[in-house]
MDTraj code that builds the backbone (N, CA, C; nanometers):
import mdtraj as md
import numpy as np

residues = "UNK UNK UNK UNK UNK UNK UNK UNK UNK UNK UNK UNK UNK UNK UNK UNK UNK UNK UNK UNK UNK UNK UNK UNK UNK UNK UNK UNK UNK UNK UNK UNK UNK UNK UNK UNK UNK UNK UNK UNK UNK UNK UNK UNK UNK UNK UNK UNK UNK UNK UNK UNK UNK UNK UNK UNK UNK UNK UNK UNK UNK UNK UNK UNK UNK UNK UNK UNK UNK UNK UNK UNK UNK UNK UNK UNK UNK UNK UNK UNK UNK UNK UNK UNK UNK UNK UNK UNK UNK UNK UNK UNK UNK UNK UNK UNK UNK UNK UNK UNK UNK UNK UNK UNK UNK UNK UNK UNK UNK UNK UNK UNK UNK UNK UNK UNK UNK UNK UNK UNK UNK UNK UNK UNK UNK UNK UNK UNK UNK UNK UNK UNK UNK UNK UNK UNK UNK UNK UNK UNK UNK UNK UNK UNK UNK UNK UNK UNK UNK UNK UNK UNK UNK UNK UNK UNK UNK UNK UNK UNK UNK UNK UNK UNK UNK UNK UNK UNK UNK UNK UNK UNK UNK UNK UNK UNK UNK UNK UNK UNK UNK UNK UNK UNK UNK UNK UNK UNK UNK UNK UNK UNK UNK UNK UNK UNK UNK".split()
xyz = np.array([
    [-1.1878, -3.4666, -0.5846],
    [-1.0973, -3.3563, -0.6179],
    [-0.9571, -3.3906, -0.5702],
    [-0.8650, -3.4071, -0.6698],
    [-0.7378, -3.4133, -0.6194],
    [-0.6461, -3.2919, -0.6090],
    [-0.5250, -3.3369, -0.5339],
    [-0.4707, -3.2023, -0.5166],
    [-0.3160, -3.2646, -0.4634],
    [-0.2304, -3.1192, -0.4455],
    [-0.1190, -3.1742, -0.3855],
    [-0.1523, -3.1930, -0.2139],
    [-0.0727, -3.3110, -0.1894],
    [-0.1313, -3.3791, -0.0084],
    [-0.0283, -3.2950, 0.0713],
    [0.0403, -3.1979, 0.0608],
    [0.1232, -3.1107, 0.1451],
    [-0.0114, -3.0140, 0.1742],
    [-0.0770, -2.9947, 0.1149],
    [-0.2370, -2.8906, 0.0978],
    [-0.2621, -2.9220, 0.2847],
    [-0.2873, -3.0262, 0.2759],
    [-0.3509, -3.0955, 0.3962],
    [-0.2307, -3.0823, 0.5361],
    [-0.1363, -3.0790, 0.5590],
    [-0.0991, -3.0491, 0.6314],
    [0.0035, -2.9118, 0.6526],
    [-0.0755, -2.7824, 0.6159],
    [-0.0572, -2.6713, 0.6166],
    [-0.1399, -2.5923, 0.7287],
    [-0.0589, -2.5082, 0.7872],
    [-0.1542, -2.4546, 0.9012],
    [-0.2480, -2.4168, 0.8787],
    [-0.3544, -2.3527, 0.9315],
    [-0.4789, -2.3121, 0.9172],
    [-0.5346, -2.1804, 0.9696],
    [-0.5556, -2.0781, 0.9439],
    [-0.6124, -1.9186, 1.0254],
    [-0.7705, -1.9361, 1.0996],
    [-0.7796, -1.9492, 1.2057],
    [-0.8565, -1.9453, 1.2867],
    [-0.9188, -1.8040, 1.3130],
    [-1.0506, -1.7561, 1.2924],
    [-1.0828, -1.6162, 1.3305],
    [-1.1634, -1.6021, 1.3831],
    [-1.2598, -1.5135, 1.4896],
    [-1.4024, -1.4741, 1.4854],
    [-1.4502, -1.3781, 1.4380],
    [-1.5312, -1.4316, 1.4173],
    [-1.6209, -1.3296, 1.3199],
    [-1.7642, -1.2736, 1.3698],
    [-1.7649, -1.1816, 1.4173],
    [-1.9082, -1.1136, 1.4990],
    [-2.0016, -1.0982, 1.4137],
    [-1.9843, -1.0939, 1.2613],
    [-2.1355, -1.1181, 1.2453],
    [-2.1665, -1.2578, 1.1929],
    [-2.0833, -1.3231, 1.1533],
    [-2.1262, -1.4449, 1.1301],
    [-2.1818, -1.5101, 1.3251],
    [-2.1250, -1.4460, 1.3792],
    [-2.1589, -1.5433, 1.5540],
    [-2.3758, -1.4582, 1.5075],
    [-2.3494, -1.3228, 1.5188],
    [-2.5016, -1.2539, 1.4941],
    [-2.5897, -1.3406, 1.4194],
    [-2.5428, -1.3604, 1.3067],
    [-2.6586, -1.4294, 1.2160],
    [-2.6432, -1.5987, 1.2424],
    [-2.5967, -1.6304, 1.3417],
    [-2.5958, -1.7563, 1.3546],
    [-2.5400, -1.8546, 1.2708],
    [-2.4563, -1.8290, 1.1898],
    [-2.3571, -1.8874, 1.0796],
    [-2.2954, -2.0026, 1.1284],
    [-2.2001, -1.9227, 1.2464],
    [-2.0599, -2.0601, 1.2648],
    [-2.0738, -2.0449, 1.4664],
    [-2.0684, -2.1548, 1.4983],
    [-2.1365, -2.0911, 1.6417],
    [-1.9910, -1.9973, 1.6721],
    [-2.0464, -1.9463, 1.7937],
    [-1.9624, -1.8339, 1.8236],
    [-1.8490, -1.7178, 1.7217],
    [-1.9614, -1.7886, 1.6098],
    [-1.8681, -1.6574, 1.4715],
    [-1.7067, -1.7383, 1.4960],
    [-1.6889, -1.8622, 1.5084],
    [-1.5625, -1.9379, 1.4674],
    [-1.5296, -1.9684, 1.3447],
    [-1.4413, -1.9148, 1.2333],
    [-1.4355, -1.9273, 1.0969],
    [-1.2573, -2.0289, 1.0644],
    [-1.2718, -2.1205, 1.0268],
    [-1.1133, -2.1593, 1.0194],
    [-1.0921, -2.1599, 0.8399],
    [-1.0040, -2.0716, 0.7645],
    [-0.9657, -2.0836, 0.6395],
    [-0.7899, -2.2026, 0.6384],
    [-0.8360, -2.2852, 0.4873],
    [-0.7128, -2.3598, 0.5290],
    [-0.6339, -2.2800, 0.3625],
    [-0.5190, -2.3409, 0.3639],
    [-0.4530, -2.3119, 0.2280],
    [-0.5516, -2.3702, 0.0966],
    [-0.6049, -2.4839, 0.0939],
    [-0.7130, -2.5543, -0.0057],
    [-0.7914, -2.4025, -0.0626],
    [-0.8846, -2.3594, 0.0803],
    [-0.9529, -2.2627, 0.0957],
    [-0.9204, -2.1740, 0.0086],
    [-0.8440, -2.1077, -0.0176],
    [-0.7952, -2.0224, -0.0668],
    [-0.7408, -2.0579, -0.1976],
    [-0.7038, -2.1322, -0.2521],
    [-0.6849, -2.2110, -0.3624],
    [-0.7685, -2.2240, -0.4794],
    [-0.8894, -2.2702, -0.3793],
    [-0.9986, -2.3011, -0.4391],
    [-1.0824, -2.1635, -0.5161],
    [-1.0618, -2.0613, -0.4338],
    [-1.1275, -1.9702, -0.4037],
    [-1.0058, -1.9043, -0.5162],
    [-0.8892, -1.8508, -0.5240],
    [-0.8095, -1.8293, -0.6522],
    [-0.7859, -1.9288, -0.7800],
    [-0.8200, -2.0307, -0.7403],
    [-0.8455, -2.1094, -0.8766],
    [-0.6933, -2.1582, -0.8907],
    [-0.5739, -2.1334, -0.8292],
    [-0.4591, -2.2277, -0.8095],
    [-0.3570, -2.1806, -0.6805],
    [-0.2658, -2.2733, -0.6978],
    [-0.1403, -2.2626, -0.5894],
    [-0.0429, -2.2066, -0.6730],
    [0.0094, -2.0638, -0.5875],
    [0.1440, -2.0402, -0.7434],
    [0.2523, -1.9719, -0.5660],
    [0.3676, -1.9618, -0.5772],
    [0.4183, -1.8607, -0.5050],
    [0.3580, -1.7547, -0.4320],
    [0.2881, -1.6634, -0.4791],
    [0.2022, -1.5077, -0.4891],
    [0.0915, -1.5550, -0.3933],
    [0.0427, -1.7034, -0.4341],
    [-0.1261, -1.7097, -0.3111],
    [-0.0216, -1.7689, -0.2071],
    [0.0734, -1.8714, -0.2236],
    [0.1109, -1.9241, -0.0857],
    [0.1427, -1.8261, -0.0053],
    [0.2266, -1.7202, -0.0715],
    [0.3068, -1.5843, -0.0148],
    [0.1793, -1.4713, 0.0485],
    [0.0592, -1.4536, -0.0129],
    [-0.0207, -1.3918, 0.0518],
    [-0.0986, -1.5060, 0.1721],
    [-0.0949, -1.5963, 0.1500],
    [-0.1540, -1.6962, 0.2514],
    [-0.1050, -1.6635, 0.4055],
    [0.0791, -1.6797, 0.3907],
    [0.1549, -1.7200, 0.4794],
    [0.1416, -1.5323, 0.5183],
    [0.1305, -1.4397, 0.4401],
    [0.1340, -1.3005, 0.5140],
    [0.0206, -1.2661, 0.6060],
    [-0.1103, -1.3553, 0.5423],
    [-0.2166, -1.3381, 0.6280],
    [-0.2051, -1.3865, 0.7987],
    [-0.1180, -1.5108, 0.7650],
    [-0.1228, -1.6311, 0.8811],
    [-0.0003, -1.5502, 0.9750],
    [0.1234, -1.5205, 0.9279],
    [0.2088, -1.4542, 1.0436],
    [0.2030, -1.3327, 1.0785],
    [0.0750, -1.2312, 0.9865],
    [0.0931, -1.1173, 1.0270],
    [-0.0435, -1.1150, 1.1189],
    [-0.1447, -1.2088, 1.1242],
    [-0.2113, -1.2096, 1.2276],
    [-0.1763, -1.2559, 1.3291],
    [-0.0842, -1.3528, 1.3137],
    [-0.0622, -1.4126, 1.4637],
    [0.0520, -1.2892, 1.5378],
    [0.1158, -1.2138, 1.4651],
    [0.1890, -1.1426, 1.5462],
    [0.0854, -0.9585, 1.6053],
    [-0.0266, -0.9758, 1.5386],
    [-0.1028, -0.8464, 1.5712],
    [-0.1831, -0.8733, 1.6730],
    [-0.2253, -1.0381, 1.6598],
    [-0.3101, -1.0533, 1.8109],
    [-0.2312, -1.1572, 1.9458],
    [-0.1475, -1.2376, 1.9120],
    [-0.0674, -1.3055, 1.9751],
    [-0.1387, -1.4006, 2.0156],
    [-0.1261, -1.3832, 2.1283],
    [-0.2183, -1.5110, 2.1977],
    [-0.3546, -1.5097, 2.2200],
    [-0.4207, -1.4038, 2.1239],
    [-0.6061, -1.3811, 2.1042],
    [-0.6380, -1.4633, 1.9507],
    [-0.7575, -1.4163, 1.9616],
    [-0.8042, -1.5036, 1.7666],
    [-0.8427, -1.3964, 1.7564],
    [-0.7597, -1.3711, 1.6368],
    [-0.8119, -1.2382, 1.5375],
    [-0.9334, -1.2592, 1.5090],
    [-0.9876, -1.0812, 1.4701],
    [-1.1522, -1.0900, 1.4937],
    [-1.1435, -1.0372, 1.3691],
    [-1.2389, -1.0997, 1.2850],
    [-1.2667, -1.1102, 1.1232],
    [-1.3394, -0.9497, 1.1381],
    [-1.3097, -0.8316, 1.0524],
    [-1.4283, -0.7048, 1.0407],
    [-1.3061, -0.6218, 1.1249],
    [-1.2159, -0.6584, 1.2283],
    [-1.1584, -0.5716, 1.2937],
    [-1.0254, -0.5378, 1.3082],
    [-0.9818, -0.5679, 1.1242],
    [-0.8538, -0.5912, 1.0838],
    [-0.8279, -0.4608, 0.9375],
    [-0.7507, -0.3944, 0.9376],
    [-0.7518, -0.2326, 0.8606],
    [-0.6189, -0.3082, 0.7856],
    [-0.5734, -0.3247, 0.6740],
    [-0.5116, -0.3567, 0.5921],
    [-0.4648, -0.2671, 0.5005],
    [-0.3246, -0.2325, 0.5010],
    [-0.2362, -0.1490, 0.3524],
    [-0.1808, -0.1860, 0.2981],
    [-0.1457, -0.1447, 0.1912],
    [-0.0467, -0.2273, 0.0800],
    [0.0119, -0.1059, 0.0982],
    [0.1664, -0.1283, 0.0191],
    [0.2513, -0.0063, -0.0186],
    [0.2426, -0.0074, -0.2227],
    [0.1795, -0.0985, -0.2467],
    [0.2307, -0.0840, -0.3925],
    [0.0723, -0.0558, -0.4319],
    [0.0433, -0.0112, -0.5621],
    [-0.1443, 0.0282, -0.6168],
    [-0.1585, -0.0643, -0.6519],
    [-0.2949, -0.0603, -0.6456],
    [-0.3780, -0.1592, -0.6370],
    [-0.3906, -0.2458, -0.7497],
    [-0.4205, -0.2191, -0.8797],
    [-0.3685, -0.2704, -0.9821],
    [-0.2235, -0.2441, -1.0352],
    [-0.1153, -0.2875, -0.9891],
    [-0.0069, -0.3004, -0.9984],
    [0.0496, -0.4437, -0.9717],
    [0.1119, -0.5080, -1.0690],
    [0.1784, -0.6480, -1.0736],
    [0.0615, -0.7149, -0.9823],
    [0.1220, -0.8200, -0.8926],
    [-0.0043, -0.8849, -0.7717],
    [-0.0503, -0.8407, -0.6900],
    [-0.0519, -0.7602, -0.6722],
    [-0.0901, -0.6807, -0.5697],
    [-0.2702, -0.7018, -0.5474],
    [-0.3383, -0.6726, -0.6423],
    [-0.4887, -0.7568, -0.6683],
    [-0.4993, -0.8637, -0.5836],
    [-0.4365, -0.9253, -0.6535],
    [-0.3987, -1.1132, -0.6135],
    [-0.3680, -1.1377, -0.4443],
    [-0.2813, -1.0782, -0.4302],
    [-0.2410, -1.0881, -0.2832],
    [-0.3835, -1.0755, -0.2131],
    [-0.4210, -0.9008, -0.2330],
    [-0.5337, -0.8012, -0.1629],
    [-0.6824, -0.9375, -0.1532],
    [-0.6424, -0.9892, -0.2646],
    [-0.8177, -1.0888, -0.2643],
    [-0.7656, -1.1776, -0.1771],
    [-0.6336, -1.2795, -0.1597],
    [-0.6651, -1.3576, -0.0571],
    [-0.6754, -1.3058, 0.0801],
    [-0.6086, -1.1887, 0.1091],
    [-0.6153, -1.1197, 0.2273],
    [-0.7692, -1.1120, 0.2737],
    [-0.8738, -1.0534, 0.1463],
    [-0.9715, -1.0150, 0.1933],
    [-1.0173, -1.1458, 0.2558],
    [-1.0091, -1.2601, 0.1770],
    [-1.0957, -1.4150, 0.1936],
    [-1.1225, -1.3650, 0.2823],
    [-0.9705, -1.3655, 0.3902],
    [-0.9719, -1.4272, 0.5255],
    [-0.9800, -1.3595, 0.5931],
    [-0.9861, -1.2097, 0.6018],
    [-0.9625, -1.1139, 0.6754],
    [-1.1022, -1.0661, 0.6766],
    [-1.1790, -1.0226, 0.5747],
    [-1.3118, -0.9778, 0.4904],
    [-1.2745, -0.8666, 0.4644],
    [-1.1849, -0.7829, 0.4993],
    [-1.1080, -0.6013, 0.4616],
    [-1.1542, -0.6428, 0.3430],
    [-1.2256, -0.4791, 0.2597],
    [-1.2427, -0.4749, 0.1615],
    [-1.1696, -0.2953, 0.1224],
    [-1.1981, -0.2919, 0.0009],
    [-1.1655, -0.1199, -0.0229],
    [-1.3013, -0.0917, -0.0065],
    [-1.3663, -0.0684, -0.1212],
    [-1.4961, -0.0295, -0.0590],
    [-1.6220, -0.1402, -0.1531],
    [-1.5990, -0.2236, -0.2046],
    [-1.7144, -0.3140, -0.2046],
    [-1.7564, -0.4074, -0.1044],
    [-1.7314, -0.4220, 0.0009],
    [-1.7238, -0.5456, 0.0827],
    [-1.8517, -0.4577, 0.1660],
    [-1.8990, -0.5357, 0.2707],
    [-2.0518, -0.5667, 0.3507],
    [-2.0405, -0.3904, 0.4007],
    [-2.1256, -0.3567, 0.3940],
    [-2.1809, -0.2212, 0.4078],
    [-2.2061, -0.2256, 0.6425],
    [-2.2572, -0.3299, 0.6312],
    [-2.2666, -0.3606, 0.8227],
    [-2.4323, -0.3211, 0.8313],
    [-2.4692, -0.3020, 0.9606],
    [-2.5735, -0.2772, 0.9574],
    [-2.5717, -0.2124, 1.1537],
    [-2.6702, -0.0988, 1.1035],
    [-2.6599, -0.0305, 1.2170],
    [-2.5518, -0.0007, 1.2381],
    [-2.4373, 0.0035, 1.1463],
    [-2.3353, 0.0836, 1.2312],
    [-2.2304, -0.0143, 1.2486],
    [-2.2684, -0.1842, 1.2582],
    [-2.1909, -0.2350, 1.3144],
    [-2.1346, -0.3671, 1.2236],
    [-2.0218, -0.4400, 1.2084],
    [-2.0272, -0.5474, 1.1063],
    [-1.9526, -0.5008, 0.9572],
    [-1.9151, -0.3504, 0.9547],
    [-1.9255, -0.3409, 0.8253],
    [-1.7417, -0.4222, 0.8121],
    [-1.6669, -0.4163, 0.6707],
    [-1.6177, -0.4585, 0.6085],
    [-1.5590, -0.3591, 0.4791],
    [-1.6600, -0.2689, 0.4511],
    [-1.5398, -0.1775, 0.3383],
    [-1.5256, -0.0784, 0.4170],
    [-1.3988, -0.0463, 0.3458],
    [-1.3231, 0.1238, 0.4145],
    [-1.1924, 0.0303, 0.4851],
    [-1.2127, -0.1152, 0.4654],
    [-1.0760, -0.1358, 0.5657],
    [-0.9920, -0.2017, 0.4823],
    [-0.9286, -0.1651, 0.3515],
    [-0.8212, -0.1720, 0.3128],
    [-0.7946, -0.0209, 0.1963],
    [-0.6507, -0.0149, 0.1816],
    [-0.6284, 0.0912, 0.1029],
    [-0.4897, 0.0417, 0.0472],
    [-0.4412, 0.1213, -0.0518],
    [-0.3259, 0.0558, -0.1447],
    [-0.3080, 0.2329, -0.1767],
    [-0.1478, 0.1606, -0.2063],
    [-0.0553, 0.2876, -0.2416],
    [-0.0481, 0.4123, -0.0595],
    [-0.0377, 0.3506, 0.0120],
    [-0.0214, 0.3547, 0.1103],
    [0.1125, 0.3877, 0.1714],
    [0.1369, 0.5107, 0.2659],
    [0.2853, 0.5427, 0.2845],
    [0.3938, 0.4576, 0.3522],
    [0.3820, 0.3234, 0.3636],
    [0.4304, 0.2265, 0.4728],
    [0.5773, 0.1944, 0.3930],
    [0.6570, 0.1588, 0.4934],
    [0.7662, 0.0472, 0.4346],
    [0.7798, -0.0944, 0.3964],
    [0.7054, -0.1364, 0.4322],
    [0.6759, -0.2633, 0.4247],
    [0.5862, -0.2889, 0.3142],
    [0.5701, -0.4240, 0.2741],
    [0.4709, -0.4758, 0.1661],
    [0.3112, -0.4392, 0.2103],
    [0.3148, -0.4991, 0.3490],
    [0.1722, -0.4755, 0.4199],
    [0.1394, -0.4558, 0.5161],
    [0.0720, -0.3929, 0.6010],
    [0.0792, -0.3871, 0.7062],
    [-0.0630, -0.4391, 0.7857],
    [-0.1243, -0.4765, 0.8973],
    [-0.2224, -0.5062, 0.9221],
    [-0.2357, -0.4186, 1.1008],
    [-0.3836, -0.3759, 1.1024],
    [-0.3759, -0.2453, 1.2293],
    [-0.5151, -0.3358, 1.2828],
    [-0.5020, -0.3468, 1.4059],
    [-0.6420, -0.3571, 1.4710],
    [-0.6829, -0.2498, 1.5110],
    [-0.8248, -0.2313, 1.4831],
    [-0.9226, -0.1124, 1.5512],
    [-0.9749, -0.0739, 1.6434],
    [-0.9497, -0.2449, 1.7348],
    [-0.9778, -0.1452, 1.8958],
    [-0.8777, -0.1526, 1.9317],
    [-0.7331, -0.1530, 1.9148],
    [-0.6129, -0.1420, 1.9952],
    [-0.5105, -0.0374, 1.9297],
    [-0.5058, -0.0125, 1.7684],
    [-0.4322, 0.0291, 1.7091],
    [-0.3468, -0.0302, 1.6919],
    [-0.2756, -0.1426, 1.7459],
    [-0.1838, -0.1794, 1.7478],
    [-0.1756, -0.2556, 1.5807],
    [-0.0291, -0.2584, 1.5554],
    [-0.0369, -0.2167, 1.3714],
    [0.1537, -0.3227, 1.3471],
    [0.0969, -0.4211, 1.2915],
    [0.2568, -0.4978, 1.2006],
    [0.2505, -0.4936, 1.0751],
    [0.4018, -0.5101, 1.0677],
    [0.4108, -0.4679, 0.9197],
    [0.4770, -0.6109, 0.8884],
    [0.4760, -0.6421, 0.7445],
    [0.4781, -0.7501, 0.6850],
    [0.5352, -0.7485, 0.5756],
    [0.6624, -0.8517, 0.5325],
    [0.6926, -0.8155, 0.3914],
    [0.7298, -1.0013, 0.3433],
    [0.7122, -0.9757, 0.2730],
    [0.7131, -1.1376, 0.2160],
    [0.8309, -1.1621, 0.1030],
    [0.9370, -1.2207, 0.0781],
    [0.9878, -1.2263, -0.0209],
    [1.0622, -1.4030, -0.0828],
    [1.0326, -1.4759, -0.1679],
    [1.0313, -1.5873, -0.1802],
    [1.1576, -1.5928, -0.2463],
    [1.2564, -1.5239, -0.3102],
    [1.3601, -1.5077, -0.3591],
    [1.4695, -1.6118, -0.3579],
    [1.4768, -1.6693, -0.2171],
    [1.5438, -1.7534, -0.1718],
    [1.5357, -1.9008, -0.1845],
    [1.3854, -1.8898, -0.2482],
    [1.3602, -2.0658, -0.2700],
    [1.3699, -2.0781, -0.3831],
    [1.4636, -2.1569, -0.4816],
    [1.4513, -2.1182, -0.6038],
    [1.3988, -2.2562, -0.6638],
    [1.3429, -2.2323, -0.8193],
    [1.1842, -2.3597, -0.8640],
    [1.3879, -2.3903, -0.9363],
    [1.3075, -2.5680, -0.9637],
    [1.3989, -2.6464, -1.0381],
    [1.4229, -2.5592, -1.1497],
    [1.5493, -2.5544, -1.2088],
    [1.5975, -2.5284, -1.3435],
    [1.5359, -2.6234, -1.4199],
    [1.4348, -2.6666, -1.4519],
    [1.4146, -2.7473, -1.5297],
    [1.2423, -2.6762, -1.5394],
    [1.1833, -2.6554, -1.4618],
    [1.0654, -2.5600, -1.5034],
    [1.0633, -2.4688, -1.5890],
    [1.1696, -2.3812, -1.6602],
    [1.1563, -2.3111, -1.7059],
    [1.1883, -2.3888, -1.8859],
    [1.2608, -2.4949, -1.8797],
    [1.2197, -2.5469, -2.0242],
    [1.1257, -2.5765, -2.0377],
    [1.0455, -2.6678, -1.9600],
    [0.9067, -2.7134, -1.9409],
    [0.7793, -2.6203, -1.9526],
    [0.7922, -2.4894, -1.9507],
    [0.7263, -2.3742, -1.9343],
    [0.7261, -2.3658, -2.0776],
    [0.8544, -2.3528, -2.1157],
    [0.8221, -2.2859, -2.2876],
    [0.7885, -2.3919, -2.3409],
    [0.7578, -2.5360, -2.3190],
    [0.6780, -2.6091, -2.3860],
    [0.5641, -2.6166, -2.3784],
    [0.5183, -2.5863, -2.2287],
    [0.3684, -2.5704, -2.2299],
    [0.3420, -2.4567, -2.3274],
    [0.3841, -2.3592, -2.3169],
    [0.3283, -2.2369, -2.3486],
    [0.3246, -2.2334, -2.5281],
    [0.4096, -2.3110, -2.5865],
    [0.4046, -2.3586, -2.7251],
    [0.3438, -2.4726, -2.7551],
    [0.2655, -2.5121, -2.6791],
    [0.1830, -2.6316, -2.7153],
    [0.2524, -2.7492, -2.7493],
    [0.3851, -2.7324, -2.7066],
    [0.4471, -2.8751, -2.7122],
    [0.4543, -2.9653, -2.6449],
    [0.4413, -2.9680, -2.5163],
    [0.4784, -3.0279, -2.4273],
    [0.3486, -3.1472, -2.4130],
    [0.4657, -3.3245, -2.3923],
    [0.4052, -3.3718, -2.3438],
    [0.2920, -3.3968, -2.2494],
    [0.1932, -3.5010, -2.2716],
    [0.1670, -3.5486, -2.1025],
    [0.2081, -3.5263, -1.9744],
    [0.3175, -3.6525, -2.0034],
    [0.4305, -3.6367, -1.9044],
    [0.5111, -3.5046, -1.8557],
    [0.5285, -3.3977, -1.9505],
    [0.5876, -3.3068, -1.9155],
    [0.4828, -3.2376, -1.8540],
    [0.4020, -3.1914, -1.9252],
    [0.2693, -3.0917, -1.8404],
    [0.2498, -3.1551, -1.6773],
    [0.2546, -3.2929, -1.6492],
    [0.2425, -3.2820, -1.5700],
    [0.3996, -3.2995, -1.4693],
    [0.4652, -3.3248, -1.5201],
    [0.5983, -3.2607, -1.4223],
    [0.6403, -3.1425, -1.4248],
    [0.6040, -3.0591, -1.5152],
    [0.5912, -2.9267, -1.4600],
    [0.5141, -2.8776, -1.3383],
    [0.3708, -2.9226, -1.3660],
    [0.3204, -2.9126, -1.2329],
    [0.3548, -2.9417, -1.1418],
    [0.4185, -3.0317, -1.0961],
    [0.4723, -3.1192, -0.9878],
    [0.6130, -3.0482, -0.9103],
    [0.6638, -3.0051, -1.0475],
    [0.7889, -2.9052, -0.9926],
    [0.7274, -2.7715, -0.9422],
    [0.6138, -2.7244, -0.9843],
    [0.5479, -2.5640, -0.9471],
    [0.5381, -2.6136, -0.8066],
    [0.4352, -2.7578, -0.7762],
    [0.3787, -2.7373, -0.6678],
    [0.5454, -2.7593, -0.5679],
    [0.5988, -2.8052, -0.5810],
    [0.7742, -2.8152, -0.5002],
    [0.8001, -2.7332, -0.4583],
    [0.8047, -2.6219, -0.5474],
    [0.8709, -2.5045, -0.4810],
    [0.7452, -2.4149, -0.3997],
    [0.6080, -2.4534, -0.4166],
    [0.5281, -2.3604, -0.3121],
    [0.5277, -2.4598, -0.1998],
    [0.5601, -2.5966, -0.1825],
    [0.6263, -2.6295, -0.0707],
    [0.7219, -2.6461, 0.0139],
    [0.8205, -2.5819, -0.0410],
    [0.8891, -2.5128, -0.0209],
    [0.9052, -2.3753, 0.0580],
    [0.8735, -2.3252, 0.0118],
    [0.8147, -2.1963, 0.0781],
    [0.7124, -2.1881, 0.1745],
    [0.6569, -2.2533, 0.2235],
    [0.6017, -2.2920, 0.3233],
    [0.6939, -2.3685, 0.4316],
    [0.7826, -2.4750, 0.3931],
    [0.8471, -2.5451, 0.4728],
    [0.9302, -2.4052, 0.5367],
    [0.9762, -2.3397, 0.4418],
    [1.0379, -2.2092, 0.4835],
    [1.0521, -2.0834, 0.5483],
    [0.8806, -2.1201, 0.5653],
    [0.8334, -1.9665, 0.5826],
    [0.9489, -1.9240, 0.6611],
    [0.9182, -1.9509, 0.7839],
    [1.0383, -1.7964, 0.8470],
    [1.1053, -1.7279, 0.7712],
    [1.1658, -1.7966, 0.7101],
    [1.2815, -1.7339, 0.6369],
    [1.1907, -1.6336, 0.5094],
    [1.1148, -1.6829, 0.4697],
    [1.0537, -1.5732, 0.3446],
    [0.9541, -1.4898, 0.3872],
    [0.9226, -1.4840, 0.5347],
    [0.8590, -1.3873, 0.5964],
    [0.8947, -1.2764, 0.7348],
    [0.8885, -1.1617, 0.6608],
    [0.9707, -1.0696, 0.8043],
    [0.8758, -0.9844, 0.8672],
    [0.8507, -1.0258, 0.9750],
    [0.7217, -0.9299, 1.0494],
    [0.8524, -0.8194, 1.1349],
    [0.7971, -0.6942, 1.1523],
    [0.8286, -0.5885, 1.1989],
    [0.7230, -0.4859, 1.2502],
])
top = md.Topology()
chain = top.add_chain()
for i, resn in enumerate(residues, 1):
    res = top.add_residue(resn, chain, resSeq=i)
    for name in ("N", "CA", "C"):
        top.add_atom(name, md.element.get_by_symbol(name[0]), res)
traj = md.Trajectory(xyz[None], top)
């Protein structure tokens, strides 16, 4: 499987996960998702997954700091509905890694483990997203905006050739090559395209 090699040296979300430690899954319920992960799992790299990637990765590290976020014990909002523009898109990589569901996700057992009820959309917040832990309350908000990295002027001729079935070989694949640029980009960037509050 090939891929772009910036993939590979992208940080990684480290979590535990109490019921995977229960059922003996990953020892001590240790789960690490990388950017690939998630890729794989959306079926590509565009702006929107890097941008929900990087919201997952700085808005956990600023809700637990110097702990490992605990997978099941993470309450997630959006401000925009749920089927509205990406908002979907975002919400699924969040869940990957987080497991927050609305209400299809693991039911728990005995009480304990569960997974739906912990996300909601159209939510009164200012921010894009916010993420709350449940035994502390303690709650960041998150907004992501990529605005600032802008894709080559030259993607967008290349676009209307793909999309008319014109486009070379060669072009199809330097289009790609320019997509994947600018989501490395935005990564090289993050700070700047991510504002925790």
């Amino acid at each position: 499987m090939n891929y772009p090699t910036f993939f590979d040296n992208l940080p990684t979300i480290t979590l535990q996960d109490p019921l995977s430690d229960f059922l003996g899954t990953f020892d001590n319920g240790i789960i690490q998702f990388s950017y690939l992960d998630i890729v794989k799992s959306a079926g590509h790299s565009c702006p929107t997954v890097s941008g929900a990637y990087l919201t997952a990765l700085k808005g956990l590290e600023a809700l637990y700091e110097n702990e490992t976020p605990v997978r099941g014990n993470i309450y997630v909002s959006f401000k925009s509905e749920e089927l509205k523009g990406v908002a979907g898109v975002i919400a699924n990589v969040i869940t990957h890694i987080t497991g927050a569901t609305k209400q299809s996700g693991f039911k728990g057992l005995n009480g304990k483990f569960s997974r739906n009820n912990l996300m909601e959309f159209n939510a009164p917040i200012s921010s894009e997203v916010t993420f709350k832990r449940l035994d502390t309350g303690k709650t960041v908000a998150v907004t992501y905006d990529p605005s600032s990295i802008a894709g080559n002027p030259k993607m967008q001729e290349l676009m209307g050739k793909l999309m008319q079935n014109v486009a070379t070989t060669e072009e199809k694949k330097e289009f790609g090559e320019l997509w994947q640029e600018r989501v490395e980009a935005i990564f090289d960037q993050r700070d700047k395209v991510i504002t925790i509050s």
